[in-house]
N, C-alpha and C positions, 0 to 999 in steps of 0.2 A: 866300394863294390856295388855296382847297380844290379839291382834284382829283374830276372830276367820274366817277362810276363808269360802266363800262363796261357798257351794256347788255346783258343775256344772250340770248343765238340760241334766237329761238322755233323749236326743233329738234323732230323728234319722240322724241329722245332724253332732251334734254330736256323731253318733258311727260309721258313714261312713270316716266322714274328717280322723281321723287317720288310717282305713283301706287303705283308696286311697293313702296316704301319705305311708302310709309302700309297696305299690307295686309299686308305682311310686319307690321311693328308690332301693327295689329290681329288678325294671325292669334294671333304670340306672345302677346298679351293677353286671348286667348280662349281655347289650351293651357291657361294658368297657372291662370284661373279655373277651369278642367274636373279639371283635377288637386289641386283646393283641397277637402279634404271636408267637409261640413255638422256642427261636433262635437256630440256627443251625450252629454256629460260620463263618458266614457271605454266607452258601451256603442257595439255595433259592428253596423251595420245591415245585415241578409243579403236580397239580391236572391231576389223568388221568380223561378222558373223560366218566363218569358212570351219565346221569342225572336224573334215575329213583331212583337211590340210593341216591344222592343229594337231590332231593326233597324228599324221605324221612327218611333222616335224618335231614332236617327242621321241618318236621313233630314230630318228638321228641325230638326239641329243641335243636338240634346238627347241625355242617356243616360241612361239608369236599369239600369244594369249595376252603377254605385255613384252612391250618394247626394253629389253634388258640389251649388258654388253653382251652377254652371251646366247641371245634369241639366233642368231645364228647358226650355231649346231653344228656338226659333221657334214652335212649335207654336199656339201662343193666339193669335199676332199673326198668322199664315198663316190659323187659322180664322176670325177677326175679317175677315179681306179679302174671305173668298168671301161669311158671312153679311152684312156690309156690304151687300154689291153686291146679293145678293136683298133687302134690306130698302129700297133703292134704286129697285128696280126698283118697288112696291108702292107706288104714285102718290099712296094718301088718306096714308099718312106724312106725305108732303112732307120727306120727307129729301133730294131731289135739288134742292131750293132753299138748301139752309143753307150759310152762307160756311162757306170752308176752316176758320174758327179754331174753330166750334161744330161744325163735322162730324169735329174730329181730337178736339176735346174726346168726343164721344161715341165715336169709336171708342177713344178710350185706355179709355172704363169699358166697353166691349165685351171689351179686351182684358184688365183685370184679371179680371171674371168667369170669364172662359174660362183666365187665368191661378190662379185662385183653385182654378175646378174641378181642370185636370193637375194642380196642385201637390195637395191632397188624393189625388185618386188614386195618385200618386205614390209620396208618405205609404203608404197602405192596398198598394203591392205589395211594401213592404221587410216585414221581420220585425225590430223592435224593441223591445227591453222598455225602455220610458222610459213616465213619466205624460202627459197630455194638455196640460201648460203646453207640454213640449218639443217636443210633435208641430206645436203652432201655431208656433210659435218657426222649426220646418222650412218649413213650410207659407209663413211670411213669409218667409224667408230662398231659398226657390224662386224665390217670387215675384219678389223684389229682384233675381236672379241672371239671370230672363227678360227682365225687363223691362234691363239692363246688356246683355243679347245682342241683345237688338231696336236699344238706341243703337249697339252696334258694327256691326250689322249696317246702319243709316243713314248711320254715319262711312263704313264701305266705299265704298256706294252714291255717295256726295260725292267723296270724295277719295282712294279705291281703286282696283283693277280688279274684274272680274267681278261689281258690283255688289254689291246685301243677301243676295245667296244664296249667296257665295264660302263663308261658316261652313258651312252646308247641303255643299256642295260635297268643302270640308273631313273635316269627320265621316263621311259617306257613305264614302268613298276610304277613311278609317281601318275605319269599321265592318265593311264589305264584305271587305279582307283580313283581318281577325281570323274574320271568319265562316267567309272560303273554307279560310283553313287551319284552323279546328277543323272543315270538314265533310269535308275528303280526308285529315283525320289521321282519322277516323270511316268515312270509306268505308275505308281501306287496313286496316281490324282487320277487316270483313268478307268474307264468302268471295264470289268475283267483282267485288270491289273496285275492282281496278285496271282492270276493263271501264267502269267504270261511270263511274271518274273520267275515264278514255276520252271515254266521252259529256258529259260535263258541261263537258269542257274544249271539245270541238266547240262542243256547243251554244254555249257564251261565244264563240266564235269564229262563228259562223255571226249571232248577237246583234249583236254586232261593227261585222259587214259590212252586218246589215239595217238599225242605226240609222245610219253612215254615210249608206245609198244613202236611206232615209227625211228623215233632216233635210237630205239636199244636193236632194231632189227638190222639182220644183214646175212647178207650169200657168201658162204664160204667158197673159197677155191680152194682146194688139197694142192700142195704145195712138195713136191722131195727135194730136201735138203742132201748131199753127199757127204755134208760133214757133220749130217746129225747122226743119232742111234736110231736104227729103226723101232725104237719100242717109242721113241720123242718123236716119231715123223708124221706120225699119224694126226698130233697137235699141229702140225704146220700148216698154213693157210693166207689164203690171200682175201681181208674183208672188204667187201663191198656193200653198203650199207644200200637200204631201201630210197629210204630218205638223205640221199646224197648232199643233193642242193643246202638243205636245211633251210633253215632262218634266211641266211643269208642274203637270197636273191630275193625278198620282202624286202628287205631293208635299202637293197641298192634299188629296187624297182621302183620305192615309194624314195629315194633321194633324186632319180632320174625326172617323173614324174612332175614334182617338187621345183627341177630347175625348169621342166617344158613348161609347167603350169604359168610359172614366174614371167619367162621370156614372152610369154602370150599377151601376158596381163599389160607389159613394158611396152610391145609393141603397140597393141592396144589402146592402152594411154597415148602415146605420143602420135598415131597416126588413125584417130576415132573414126576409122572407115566402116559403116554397117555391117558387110560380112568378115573384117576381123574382129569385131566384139562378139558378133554369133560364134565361131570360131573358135574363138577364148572359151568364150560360153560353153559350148560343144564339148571341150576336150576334159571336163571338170569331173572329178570322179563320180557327180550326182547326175550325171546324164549316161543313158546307155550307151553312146558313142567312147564318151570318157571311160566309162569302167570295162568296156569291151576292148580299147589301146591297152589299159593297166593290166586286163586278163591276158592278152598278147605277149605283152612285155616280158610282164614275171613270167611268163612259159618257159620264154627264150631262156632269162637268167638263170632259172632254175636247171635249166638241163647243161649250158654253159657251165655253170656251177660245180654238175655232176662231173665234167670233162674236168675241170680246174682240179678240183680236189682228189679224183684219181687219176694221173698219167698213167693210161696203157704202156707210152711208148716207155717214159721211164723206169716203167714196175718189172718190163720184157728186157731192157737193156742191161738193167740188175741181176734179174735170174741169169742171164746170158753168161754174164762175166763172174758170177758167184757157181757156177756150175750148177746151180738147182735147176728145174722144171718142173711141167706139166704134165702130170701123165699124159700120153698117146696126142701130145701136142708139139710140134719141132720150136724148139729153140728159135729168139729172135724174130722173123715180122711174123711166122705163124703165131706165137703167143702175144704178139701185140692186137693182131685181126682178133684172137680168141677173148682177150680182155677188153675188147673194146666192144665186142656184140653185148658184153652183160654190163659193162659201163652203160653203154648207151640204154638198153632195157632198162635199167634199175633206174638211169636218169628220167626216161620219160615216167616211168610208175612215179618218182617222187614229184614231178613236176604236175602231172595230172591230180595227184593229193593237195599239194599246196595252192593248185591252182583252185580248186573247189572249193577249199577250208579260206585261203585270203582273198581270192577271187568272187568269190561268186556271191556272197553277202550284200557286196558293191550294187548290186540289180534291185536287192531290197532298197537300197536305199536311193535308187534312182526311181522306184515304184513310190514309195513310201518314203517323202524329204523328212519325216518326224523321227524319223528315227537312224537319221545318218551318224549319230552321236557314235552307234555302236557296229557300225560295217565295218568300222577297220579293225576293233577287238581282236577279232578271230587271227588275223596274222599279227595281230603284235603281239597277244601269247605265246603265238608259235616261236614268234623269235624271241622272246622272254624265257621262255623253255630252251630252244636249242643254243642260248648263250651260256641258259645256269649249267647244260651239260657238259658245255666247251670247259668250264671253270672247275666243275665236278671231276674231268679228265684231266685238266692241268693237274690237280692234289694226288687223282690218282698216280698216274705216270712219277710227281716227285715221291710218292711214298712207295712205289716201285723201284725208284733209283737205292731209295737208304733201305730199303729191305736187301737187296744186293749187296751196300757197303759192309753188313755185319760180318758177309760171308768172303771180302777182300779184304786181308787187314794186310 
């Protein structure tokens, strides 16, 4: 007679422990790879001096501080998402008709391109005396190493916590303290030092408190349900947060950024014409040309961003067909124009925040080259914060689901 096993307690203990278990795994499997270096048959490859590009290719889970299999990072695949979406948008395509399995096929040769480019650039910012076999050799061996961090970064997404961006998440946190302590070991050898570290530790603290009250803030809509009680209707609502964008469009702006910076430098090498190396030069976060594009850019993204993560038209097509509404709003495209004026308001308010907070630091350090170490801080907090909160809401919502289960048996 075989003994028939014991069913296990769909707990919420039990649905976390092996989430944790699988991202600890893949975090360990993504150190090993980062700590692994590209060989070069005994020569030794020296990083030039770029630290706004450094930190943010920490930011996309990449480093070029040493030449490893995994100095590559997210980057190709984060910019692959955003030019996806505008090649999307651009209707004679017809890209927004292609099944899932020819739209992954096309975005994976999106992503080698743009894998191909970083990796070259890459290449072109260490200083190595090897022949041109081995530099291709690097260049594939990048390659191989990104595309290995985009699958871990999918395994996470699956059967993690904090989803594909935890590595991002990861790197950042490591980056950020190695920065802060080489720039207050930098500020304390100068005179007025310690005033200064004064302020920087404020400002992070004042940073702090505004991404808190930013990603906890939001506009409610009032919301009537017909198949609620009117004593529960009063609770119903439609949020729309301040700080829409979040993190997010930091991270795709400084991936974007990242691949222009790259194709510049590529160009540049191969065709050393005087005004394309000014050019190159020009677009670099340390020149006000450069961080006046990156101020541009993240604008766009960030309000973009705001549009992505709340669909008007979907949120109006839902009430439509659920019977709910708007108070003294009609059904359908009126509640789509209606959700779309405070979409749109709350996106430019978070975008003009982000853009000041990760933007505008950039100018110091196009004023002041001594201290570029720490311009880009400011938004990788930000996005250091609006991940841990993404991850803070994942537990919520699962510890939402089993407070309900008690009450279904």
């Amino acid at each position: 007679m075989r003994l028939r096993k014991k069913p296990k307690k769909d707990t919420l203990i039990n649905f976390f422990v092996p989430k944790f278990l699988w991202t600890m795994f893949i975090l360990i499997t993504y150190m090993i790879g980062s700590a692994i270096p590209i060989p070069l048959g005994g020569t030794m490859a020296e990083a030039k001096s770029n630290y706004v590009l450094q930190l943010a290719s920490n930011a996309t889970g990449g480093d070029i501080s040493n030449l490893t299999l995994l100095s590559l990072g997210l980057g190709p695949w984060m910019s692959s998402m955003i030019i996806w979406q505008v090649l999307v948008m651009i209707k004679p395509l017809g890209l927004g008709s292609l099944s899932e399995r020819e739209s992954g096929y096309l975005r994976n040769i999106l992503i080698l391109f743009l894998s191909i480019v970083q990796s070259i650039g890459i290449v072109l910012s260490f200083k190595m005396n090897v022949d041109y076999e081995t530099k291709v050799g690097v260049v594939i061996m990048l390659i191989a190493g990104g595309f290995f961090t985009v699958w871990l970064a999918y395994l996470n997404a699956a059967k993690g916590v904090g989803g594909s961006m935890l590595i991002m998440l990861f790197k950042m946190i490591t980056g950020v303290e190695q920065q802060l302590g080489e720039t207050f070991k930098m500020l304390s050898k100068i005179s007025n030092g310690k005033w200064i570290m004064v302020l920087v530790a404020l400002a992070i603290l004042i940073l702090v408190i505004m991404s808190v009250i930013m990603e906890r803030s939001e506009y409610r809509i009032p919301v009537t349900r017909v198949m609620i009680n009117n004593d529960l209707n009063k609770d119903s609502y439609i949020p729309i947060k301040v700080n829409n964008g979040g993190g997010m469009a930091i991270m795709f702006a400084m991936s974007l950024f990242m691949i222009v910076n790259y194709l510049l430098q590529i160009i540049a090498h191969h065709f050393p014409v005087g005004f394309l190396k000014t050019f190159a030069k020009g677009v670099s976060m340390y020149s006000f040309a450069g961080a006046t594009l990156y101020v541009i850019v993240l604008f766009a993204l960030a309000i973009m961003f705001g549009f992505v993560n709340i669909d008007a038209g979907q949120i109006a097509e839902g009430l439509r067909n659920s019977g709910d509404y708007i108070k003294n709003v009609k059904p359908g495209k009126d509640t789509k124009r209606y959700l779309t004026k405070y979409v749109a308001f709350f996106s430019i308010v978070g975008s003009i925040y982000i853009t000041l907070v990760a933007g505008g630091p950039l100018y110091i350090g196009a004023i002041q080259p001594k201290y570029a170490k720490v311009v880009m801080i400011p938004g990788i907090a930000m996005m250091c914060f609006g991940m841990i909160f993404n991850v803070q809401e994942q537990i919520r919502a699962a510890k939402s689901l089993y407070s309900y289960k008690k009450w279904i048996k």
